[in-house]
N, CA and C of each residue as an Amber inpcrd file, in Angstrom:
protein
   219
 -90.8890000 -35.1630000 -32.6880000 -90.0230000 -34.0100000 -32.4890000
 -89.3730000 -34.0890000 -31.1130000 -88.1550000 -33.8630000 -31.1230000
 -87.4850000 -34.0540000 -29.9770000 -87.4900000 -33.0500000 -29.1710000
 -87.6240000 -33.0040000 -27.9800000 -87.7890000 -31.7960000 -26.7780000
 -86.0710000 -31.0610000 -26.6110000 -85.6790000 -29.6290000 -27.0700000
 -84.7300000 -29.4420000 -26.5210000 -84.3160000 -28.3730000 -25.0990000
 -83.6000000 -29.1320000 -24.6680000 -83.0390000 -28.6660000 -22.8220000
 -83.5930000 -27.1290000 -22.7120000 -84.2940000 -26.9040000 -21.6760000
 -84.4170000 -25.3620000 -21.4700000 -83.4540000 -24.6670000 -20.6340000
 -83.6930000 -23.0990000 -21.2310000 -82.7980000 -22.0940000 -20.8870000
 -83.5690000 -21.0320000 -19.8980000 -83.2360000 -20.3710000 -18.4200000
 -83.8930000 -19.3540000 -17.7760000 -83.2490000 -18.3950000 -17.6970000
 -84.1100000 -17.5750000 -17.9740000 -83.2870000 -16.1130000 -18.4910000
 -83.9300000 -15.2380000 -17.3800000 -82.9880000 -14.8530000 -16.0490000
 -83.4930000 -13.7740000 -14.9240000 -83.8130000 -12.5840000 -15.4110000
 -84.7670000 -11.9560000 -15.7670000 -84.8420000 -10.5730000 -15.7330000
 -84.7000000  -9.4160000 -14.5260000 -85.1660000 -10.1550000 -12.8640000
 -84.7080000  -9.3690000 -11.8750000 -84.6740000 -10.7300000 -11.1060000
 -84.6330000 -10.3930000  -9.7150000 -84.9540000 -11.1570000  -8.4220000
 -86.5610000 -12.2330000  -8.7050000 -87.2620000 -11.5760000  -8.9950000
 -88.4950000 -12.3970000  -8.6900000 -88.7720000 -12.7220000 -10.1650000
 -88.5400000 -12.4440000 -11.1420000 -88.7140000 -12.6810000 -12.6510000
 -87.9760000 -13.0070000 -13.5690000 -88.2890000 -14.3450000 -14.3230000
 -87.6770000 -15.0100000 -15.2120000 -88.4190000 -15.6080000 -16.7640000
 -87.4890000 -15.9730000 -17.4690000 -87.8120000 -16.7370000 -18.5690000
 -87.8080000 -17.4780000 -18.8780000 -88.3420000 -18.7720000 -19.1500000
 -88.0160000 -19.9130000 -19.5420000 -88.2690000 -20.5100000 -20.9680000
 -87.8640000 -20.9190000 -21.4440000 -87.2110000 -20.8440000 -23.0010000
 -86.3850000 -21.9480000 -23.4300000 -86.8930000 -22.6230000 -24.5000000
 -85.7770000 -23.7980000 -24.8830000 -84.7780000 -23.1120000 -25.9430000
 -83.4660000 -24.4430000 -25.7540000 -82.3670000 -23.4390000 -26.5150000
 -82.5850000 -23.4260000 -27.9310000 -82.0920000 -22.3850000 -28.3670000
 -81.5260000 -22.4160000 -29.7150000 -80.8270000 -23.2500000 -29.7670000
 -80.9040000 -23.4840000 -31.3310000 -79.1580000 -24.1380000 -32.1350000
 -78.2580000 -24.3410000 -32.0340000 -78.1340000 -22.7200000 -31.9700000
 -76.3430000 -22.4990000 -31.3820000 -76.0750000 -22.9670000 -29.8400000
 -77.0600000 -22.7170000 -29.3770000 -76.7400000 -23.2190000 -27.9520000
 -76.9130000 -24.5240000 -27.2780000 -77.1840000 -25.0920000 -28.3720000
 -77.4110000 -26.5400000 -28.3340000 -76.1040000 -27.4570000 -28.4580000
 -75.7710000 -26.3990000 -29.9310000 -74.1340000 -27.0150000 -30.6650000
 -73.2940000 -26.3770000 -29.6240000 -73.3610000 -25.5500000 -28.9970000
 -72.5440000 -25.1240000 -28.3290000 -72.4470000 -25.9230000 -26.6610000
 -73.1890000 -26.5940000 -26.4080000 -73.9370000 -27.5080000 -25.4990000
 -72.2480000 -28.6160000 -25.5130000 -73.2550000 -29.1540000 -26.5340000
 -71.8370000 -30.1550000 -27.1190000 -70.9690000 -30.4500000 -27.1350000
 -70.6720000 -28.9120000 -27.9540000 -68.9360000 -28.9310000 -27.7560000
 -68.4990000 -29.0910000 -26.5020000 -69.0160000 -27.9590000 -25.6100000
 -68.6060000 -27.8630000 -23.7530000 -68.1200000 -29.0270000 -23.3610000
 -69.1120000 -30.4660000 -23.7150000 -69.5390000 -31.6900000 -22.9370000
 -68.2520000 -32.1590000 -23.4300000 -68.0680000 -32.2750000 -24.9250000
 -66.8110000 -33.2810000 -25.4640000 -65.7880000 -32.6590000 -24.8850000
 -65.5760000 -30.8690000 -24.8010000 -64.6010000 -30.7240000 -24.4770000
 -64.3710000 -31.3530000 -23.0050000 -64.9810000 -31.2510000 -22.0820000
 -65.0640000 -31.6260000 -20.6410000 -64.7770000 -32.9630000 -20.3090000
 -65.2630000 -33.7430000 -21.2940000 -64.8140000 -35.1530000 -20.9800000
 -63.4290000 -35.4410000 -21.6970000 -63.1650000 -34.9840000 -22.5680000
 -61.5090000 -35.0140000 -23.2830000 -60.6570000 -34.2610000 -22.1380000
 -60.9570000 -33.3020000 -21.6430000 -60.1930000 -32.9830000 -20.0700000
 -60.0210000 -33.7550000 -19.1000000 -61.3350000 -34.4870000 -18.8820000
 -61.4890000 -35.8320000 -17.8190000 -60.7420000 -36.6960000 -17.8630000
 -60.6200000 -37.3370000 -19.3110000 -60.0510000 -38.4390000 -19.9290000
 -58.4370000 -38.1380000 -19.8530000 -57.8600000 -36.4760000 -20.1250000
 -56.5550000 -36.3780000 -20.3010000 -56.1150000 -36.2290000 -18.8080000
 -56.6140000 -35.8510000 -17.5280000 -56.6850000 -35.9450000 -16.3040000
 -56.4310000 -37.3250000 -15.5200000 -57.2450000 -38.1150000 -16.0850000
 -57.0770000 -39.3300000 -15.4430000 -56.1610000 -40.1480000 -16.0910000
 -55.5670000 -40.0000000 -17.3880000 -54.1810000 -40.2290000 -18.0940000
 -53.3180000 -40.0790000 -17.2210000 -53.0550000 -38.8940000 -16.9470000
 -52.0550000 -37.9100000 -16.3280000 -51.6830000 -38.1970000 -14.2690000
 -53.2870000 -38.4460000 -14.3310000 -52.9130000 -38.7590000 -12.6240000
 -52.2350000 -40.6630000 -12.7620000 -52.7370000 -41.3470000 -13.6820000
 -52.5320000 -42.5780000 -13.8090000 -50.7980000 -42.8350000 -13.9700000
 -50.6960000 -41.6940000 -14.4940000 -48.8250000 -41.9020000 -15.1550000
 -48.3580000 -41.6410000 -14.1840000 -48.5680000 -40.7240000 -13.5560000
 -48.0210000 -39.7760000 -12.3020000 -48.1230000 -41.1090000 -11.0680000
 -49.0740000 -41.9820000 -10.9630000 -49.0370000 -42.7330000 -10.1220000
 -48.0870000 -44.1300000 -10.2570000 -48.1850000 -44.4870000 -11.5620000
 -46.9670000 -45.5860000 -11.9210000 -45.6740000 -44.9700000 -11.9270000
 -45.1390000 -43.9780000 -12.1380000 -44.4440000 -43.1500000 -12.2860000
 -43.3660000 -43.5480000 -10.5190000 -44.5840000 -43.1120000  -9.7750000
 -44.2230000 -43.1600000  -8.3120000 -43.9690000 -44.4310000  -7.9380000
 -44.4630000 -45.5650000  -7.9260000 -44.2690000 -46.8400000  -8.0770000
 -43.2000000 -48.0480000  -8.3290000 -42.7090000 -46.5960000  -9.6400000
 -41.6370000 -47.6740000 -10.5200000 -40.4710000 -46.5910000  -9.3860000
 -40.5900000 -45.4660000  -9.0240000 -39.3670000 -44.8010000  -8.5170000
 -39.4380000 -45.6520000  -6.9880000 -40.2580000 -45.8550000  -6.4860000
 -40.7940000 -46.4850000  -4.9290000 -39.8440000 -47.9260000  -5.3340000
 -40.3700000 -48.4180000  -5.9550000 -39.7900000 -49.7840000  -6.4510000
 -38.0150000 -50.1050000  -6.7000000 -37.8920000 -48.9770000  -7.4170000
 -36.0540000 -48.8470000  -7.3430000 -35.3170000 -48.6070000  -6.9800000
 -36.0090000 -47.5310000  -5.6200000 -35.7550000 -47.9410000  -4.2990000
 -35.4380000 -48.5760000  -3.2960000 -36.2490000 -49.3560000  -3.4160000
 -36.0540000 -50.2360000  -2.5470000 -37.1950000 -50.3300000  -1.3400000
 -37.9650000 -49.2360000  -1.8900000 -38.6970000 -48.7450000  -0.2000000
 -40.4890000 -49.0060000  -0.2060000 -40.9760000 -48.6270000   0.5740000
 -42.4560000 -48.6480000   0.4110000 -42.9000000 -47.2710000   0.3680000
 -44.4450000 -47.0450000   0.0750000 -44.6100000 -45.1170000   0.3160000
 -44.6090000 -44.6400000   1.6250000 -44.9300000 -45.2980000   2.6120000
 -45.2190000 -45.1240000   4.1990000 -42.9430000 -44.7640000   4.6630000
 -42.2720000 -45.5870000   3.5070000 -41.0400000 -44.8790000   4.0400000
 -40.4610000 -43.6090000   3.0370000 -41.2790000 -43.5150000   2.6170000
 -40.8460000 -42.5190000   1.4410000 -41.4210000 -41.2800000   2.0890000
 -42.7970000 -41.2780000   2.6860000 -43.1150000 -40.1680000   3.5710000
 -42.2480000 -39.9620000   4.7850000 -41.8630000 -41.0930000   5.6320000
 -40.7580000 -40.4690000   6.5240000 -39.5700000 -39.7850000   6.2140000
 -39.4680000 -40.3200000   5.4360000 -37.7190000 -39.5330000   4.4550000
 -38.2720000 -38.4480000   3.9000000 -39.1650000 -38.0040000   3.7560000
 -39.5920000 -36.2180000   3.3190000 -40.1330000 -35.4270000   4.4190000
 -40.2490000 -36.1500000   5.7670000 -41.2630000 -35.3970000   6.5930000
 -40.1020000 -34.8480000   7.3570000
């Protein structure tokens, strides 16, 4: 039988519960995680494009980024 993740449930300052999850909060566990890493994954897409992006404009340029910051500063 597999051990599942525990849950602490504060009742005040000095008193708590400790309790493994339910089901639902297990499946619901899950979902969180996939969703979180499908965010990660669409994040690091996004910074990746954004960085070739800059590159190919740096490039047709003519310039490097060190002159691309002087020309905006």
């Amino acid at each position: 039988m597999t051990k599942k993740p525990m849950v602490r449930i504060y009742v005040n300052a000095d008193e708590y519960i400790d309790r493994e999850m339910n089901d639902a909060e297990l499946a619901q566990v899950k979902i969180d995680k996939e969703m979180y890493e499908t965010y990660q994954a669409e994040l690091k897409a996004e910074t990746e494009a954004k960085a070739t992006a800059k590159a190919a404009l740096l490039t047709q340029l003519g310039i490097t980024a060190e002159q691309a910051k002087l020309l905006l500063s």
